[in-house]
C-alpha positions in Angstrom: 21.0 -99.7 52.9 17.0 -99.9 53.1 16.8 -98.9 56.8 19.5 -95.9 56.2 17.3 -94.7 53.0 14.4 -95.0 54.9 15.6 -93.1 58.2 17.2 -90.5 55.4 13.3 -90.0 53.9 12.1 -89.5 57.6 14.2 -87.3 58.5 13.4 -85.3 55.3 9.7 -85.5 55.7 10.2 -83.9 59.0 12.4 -81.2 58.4 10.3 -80.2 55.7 7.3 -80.5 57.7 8.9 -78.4 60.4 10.1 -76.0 57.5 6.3 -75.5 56.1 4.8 -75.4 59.6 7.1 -72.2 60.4 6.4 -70.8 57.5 2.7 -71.3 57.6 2.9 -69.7 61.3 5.2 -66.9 60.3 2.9 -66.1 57.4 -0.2 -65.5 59.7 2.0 -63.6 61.9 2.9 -61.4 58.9 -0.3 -60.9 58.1 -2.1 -60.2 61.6 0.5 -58.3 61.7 -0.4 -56.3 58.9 -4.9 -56.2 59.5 -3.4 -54.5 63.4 -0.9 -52.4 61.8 -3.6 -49.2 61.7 -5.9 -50.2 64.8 -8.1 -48.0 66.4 -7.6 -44.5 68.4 -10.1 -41.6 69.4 -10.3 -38.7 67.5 -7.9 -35.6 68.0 -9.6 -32.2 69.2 -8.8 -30.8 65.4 -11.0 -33.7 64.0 -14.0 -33.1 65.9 -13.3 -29.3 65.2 -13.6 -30.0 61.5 -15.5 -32.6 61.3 -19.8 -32.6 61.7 -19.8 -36.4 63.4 -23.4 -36.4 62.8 -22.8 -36.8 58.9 -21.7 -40.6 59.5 -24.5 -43.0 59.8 -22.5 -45.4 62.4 -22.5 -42.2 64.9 -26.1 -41.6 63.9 -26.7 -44.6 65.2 -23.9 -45.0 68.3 -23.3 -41.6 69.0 -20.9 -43.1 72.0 -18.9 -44.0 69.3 -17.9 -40.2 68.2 -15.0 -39.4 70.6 -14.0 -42.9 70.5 -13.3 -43.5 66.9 -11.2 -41.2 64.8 -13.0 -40.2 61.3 -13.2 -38.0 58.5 -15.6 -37.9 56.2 -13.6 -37.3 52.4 -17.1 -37.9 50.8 -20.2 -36.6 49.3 -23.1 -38.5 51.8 -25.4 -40.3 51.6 -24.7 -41.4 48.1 -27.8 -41.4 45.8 -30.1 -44.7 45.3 -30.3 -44.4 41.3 -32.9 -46.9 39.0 -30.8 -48.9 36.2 -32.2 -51.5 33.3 -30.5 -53.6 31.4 -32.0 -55.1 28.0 -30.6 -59.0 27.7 -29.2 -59.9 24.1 -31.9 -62.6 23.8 -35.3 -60.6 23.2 -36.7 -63.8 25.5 -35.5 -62.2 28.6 -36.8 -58.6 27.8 -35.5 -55.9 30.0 -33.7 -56.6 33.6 -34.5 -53.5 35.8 -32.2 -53.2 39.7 -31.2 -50.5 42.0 -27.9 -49.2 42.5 -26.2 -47.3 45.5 -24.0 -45.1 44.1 -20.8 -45.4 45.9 -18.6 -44.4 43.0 -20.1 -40.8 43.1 -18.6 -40.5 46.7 -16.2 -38.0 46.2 -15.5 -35.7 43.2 -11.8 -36.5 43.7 -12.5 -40.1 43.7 -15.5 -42.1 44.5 -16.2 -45.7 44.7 -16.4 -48.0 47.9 -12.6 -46.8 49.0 -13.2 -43.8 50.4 -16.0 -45.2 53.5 -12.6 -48.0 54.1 -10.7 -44.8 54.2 -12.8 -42.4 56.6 -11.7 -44.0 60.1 -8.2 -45.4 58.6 -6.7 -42.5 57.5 -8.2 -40.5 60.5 -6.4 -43.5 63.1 -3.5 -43.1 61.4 -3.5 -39.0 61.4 -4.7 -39.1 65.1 -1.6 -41.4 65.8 1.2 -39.8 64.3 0.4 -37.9 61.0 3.9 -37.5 59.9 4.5 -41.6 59.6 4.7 -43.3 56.2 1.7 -44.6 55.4 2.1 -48.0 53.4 -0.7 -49.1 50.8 -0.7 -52.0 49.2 -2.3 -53.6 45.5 -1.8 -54.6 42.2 -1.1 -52.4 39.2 -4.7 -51.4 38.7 -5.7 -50.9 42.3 -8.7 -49.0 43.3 -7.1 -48.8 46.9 -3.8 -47.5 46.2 -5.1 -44.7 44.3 -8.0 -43.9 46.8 -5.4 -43.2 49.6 -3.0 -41.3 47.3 -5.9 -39.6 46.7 -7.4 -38.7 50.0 -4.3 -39.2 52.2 -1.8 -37.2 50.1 -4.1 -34.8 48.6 -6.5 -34.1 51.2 -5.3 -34.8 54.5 -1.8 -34.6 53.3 -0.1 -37.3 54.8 2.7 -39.5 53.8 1.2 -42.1 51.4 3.4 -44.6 49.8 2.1 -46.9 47.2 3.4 -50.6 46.9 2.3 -52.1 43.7 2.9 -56.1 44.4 2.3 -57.6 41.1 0.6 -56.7 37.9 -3.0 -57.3 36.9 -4.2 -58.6 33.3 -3.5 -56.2 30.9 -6.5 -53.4 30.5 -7.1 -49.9 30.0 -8.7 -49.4 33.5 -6.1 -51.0 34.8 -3.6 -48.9 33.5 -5.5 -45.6 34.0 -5.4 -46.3 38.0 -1.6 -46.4 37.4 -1.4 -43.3 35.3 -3.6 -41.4 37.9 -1.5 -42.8 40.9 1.5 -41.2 39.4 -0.7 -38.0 38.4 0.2 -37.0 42.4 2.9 -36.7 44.9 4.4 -39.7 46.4 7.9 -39.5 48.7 8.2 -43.1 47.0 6.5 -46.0 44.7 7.4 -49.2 45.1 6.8 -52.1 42.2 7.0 -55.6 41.2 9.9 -55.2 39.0 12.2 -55.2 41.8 10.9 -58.2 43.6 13.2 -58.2 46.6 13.2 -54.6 47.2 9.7 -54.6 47.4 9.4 -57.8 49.5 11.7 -55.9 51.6 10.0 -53.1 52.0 6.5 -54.6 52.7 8.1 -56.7 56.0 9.8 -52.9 57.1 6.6 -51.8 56.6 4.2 -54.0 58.4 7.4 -55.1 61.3 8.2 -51.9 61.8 7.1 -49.1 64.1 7.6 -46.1 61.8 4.9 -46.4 59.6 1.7 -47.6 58.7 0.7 -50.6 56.4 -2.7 -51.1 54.8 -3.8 -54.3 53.5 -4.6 -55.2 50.4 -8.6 -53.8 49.7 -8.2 -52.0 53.3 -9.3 -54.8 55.0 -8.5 -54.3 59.3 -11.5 -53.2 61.4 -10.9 -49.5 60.9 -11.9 -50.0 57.3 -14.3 -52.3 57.9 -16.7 -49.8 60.6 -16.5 -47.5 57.1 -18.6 -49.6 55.6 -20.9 -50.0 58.4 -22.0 -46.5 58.1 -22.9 -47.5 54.2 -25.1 -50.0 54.9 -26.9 -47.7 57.6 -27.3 -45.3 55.8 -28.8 -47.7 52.7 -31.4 -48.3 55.8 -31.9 -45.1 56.3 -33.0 -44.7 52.7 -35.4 -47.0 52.4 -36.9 -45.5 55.6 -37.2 -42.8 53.8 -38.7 -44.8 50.4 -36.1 -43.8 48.1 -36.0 -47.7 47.4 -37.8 -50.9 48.1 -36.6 -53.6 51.1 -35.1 -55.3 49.1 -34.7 -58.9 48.3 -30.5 -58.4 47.6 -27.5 -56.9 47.9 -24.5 -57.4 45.3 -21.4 -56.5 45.7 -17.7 -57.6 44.4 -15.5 -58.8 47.0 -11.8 -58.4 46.4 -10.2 -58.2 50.2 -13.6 -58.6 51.3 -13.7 -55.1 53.7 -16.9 -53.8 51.7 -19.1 -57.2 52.3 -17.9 -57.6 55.8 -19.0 -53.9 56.8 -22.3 -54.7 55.0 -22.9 -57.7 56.9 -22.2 -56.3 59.9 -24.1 -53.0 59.4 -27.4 -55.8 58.5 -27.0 -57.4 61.8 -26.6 -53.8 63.8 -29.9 -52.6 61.8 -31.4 -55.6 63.6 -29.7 -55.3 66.8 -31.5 -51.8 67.1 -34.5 -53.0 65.2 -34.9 -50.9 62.4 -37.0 -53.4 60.6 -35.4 -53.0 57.3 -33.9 -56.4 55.2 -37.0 -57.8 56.1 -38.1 -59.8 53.0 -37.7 -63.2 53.4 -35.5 -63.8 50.5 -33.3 -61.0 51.8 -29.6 -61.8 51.0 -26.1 -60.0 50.9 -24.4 -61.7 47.3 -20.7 -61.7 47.2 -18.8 -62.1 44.0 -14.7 -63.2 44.6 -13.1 -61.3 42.0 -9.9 -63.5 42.8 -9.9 -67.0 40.7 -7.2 -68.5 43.2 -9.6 -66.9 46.1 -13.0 -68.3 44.1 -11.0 -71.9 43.7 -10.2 -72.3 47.4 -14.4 -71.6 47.9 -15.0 -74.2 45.7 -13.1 -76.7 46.5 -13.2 -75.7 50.4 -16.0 -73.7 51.0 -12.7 -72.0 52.4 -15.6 -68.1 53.1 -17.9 -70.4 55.6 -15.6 -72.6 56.8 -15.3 -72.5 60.3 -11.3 -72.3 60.1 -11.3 -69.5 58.5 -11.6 -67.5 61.5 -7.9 -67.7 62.0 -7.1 -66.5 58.5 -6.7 -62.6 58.3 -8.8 -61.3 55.0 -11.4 -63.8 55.9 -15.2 -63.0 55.9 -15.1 -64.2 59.5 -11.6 -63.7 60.3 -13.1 -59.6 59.4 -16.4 -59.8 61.1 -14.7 -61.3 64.9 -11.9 -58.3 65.1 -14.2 -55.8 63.8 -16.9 -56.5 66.2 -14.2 -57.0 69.1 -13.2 -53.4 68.2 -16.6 -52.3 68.0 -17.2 -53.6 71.5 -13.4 -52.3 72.9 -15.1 -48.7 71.9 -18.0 -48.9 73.6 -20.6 -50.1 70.9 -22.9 -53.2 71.0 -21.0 -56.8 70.8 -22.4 -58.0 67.0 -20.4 -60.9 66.9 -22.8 -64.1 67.3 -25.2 -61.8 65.0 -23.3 -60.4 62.5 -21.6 -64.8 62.0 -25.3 -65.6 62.2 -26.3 -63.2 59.4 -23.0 -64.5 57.7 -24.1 -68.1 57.9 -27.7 -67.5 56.8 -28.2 -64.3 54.8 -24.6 -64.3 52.6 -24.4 -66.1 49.1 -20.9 -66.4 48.0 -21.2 -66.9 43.6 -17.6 -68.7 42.9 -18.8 -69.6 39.5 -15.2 -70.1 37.7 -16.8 -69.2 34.2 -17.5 -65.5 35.5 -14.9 -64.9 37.7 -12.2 -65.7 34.9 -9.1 -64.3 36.1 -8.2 -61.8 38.8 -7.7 -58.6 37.6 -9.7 -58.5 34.2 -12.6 -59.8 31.9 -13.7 -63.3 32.1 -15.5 -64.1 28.6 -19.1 -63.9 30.3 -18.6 -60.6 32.6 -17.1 -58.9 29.2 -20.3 -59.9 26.9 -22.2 -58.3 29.7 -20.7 -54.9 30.2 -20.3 -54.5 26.5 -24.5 -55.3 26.1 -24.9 -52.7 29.3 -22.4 -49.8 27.8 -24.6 -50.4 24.4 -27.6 -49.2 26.5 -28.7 -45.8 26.4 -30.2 -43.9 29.3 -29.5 -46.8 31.2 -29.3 -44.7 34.4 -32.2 -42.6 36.1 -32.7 -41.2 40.0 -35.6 -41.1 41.5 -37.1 -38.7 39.9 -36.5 -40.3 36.3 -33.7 -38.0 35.9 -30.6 -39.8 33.6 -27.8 -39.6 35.1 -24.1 -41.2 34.9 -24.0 -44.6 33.5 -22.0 -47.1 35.5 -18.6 -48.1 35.4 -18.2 -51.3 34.8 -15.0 -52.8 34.9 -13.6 -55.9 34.1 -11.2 -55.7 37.5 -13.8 -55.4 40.2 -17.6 -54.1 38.7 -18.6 -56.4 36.0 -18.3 -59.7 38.1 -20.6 -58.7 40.5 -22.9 -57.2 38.2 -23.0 -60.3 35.8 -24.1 -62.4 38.7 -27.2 -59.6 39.5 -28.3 -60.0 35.8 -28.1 -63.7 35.9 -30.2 -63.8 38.9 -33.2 -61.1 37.5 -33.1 -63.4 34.4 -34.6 -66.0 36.5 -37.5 -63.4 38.3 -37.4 -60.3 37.3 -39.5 -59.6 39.9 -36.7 -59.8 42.5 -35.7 -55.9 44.5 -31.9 -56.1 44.1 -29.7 -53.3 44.9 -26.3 -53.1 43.6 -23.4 -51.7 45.0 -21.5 -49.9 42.6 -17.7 -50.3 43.8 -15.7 -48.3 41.0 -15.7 -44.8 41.0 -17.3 -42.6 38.1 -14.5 -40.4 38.2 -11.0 -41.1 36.8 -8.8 -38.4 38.3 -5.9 -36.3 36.9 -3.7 -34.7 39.3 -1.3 -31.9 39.9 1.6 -33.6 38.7 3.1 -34.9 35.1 2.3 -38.5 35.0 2.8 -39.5 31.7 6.5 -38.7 32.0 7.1 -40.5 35.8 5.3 -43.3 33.3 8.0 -43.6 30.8 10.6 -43.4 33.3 9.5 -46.5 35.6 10.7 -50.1 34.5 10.2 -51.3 31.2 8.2 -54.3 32.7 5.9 -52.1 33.5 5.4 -50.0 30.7 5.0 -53.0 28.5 2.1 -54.0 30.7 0.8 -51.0 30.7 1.0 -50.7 26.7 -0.6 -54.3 26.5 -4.1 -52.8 28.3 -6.5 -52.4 25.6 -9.7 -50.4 26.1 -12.4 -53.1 26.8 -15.4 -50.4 26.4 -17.3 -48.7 23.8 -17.3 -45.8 26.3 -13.8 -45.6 27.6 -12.2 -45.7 23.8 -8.0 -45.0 24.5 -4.9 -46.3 24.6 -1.5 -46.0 26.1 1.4 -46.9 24.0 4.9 -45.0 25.9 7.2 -46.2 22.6 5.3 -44.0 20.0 2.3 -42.6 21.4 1.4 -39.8 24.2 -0.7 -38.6 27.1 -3.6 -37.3 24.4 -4.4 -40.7 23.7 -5.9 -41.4 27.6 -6.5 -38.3 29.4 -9.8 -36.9 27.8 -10.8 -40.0 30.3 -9.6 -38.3 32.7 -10.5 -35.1 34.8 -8.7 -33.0 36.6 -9.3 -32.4 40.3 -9.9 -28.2 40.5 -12.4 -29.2 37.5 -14.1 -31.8 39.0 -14.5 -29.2 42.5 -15.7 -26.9 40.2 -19.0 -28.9 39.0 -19.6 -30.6 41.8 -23.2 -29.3 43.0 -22.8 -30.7 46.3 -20.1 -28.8 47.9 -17.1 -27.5 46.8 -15.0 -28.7 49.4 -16.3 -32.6 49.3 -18.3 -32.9 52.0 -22.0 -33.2 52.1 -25.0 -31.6 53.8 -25.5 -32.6 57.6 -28.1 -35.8 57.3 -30.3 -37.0 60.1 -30.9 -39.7 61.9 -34.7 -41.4 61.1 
């Protein structure tokens, strides 16, 4: 009886060791599957008509690159370096002042770090076969879902079809990406309320061959060569003294796209030796806003480990099959120096305490953006001219910038730079949102009543039971009026920059 139990157990232990090894194996197929799904193609002869290639800082630099890689530019560039300062609550610490590149002023139809991951993946995907679907994936307050609504529907007009996979903590800003989502045309939404449908729908769309699938953040090599160009053109600025070398970078990492362009872009600067990041305390911080993401870094160190090259999303997973495309296209082969940079220049802060939970406030990043929104004039250019204060939310911003603060606090002498993610602008479309609101799920409208404002400047609410669309959209503007003060250019792109 013994033996038989014991042979029963074995036989147990394998199957279900066989079990979890296919489904390990089919999940990284799944999700190659999906960081390939865009790839990479050359430009069509309409996109080069329209588009100045010399306004992207990665063609600046590789000009070989510009009838090799599709693109389109959808932003305002360069975006400004702006002066910030921050006055700690303890009178002890005095007055925190940083740099910040102002990624969320991008676009006036929507800014933030998005629309560089957008630039080449939208273009591919246009250059392939613009009338194909054009899956994008996130949670309920995602940046990147309303980004491509917003540039791939509305600009470019191509098929975009959101996928909202699960729902974030309950918060205003989180909500208001939702509302401004629905504010524009979409053949179809998909959501977490119908589980298996939308399980359903993600495989069709990252199997199949009649449609496109972005990753959560935007994370494939397209997106990533996007943020290349930012961190080229940040080099370009401090050619050009608009800010010091300086002695950081922070950024929030969410799929980890932005901080794997960045890195990359540092180790092209010194490929081509444009002797910039030179101080020797020069590093690229990364805040996970993810606590399950943050937990696996602590208790596996799972962003440096060196099996994490086989896991899509990955820091180095990202930097190999970017820099293999790179290469396929003719450019420089950065892969020993971008990992090298990786290993050497990158700080990873995992602190559990600031990261909280994904999706909103932890205690600590909250206290902070309430002290900074309690700041006036926080923001000047270069010139000492206020301008915008930042954004910051308790989804992506706020982590990040907690982490900067907490490292000035300890020299304010330090030249840190931070990359402002979330854009400045919270758009209103064409279309009437509030009402495709109070017809979707009520799972979903009770999480999206449950989102309280979390800042002094963003006071609002939603409430679809008793309330209505006055009590959230005077924090929101309307695309024609955002066009219509925009100094830049009218049609969103910028004047043609030059290489230094």
């Amino acid at each position: 009886m013994f033996r038989r139990t014991i042979r029963f157990v074995a036989k147990t232990v394998a199957v279900v060791t066989v079990a979890s090894g296919a489904g390990v194996l089919l999940a990284k197929y799944v999700m190659d599957s999906m960081h390939h799904s865009v790839g990479i193609a050359k430009p069509t002869k309409k996109q080069l008509e329209e588009e100045n290639q010399d306004n992207h800082a990665l063609f600046r630099y590789l000009p070989e690159l510009k009838r090799k890689i599709a693109w389109r530019q959808l932003g305002n560039y360069p975006t400004p370096i702006h002066r910030g300062t921050y006055n700690y609550i303890s009178k002890d610490h005095g007055t925190a002042r940083f740099y910040v590149k102002r990624e969320d002023l991008s676009s006036p139809y929507y800014g933030g770090n998005k629309v560089r991951t957008l630039q080449h993946q939208l273009a591919v995907c246009e250059a392939k076969d613009a009338t194909k679907k054009i899956y994008v994936t996130g949670t309920g307050g995602s940046n990147q879902i309303i980004a491509t609504i917003v540039h791939g529907y509305h600009r470019l007009k191509l098929n975009v079809c959101p996928i909202w996979m699960q729902k974030d903590v309950p918060d205003l800003d989180n909500t208001l990406n939702m509302l401004s989502t629905l504010s524009f045309h979409s053949s179809e939404i998909t959501s977490w309320a119908d589980g298996f449908f939308m399980f359903q729908t993600m495989l069709s769309g990252i199997l199949g061959s009649s449609s496109f699938f972005l990753p959560p953040g935007g994370n494939n090599p397209a997106g990533v060569l996007g943020q290349v160009g930012g961190l080229l053109e940040l080099a370009e600025q401090i050619q050009k003294k608009e800010v010091p070398d300086p002695d950081g970078i922070f950024v929030a990492m969410g799929s980890s796209c932005t901080v794997s362009g960045l890195i990359i872009g540092v180790a092209l600067c010194e490929h081509m030796n444009l002797n910039v990041f030179q101080s020797k305390e020069f590093k690229v911080h990364g805040v996970p806003i993810h606590d399950g993401i943050a937990g696996a870094n602590r208790s596996m160190n799972f962003f440096k480990a060196s099996w994490s090259q086989y896991i899509p999303l990955s820091i180095r997973h990202t930097i190999q099959s970017t820099c293999n495309e790179l290469k396929k296209a003719g450019g420089p082969d950065l892969t020993a120096m971008a990992l090298h940079v990786f290993e050497t220049q990158v700080v990873i802060h995992d602190d559990e305490d600031v990261v909280g939970i994904y999706g909103g406030h932890s205690t600590i990043s909250k206290n902070v953006a309430v002290q900074y929104d309690s700041i006036d004039d926080s923001i000047k250019d270069i010139n000492g001219k206020s301008q915008k204060p930042l954004w910051l939310c308790g989804h992506f911003t706020a982590k990040a910038f907690t982490h900067m603060i907490e490292e000035l606090k300890k020299d304010q002498t330090k030249d840190f730079i931070f990359w402002q993610t979330k854009s400045a602008l919270q758009p209103l479309g064409p279309e009437d949102e509030w009402s495709k609101l109070k017809n979707l799920p009520d799972e979903i409208k009770v999480w999206a009543n449950e989102g309280k404002s979390e800042s002094i400047r963003r006071p609002g609410h939603v409430d679809t039971k008793h309330g209505n669309s006055m009590d959230y959209r005077h924090l929101m503007t309307k695309v024609d009026d955002a066009l219509s003060i925009d100094n830049n250019n009218t049609q969103g792109f910028s004047k043609t920059s030059s290489r230094m």
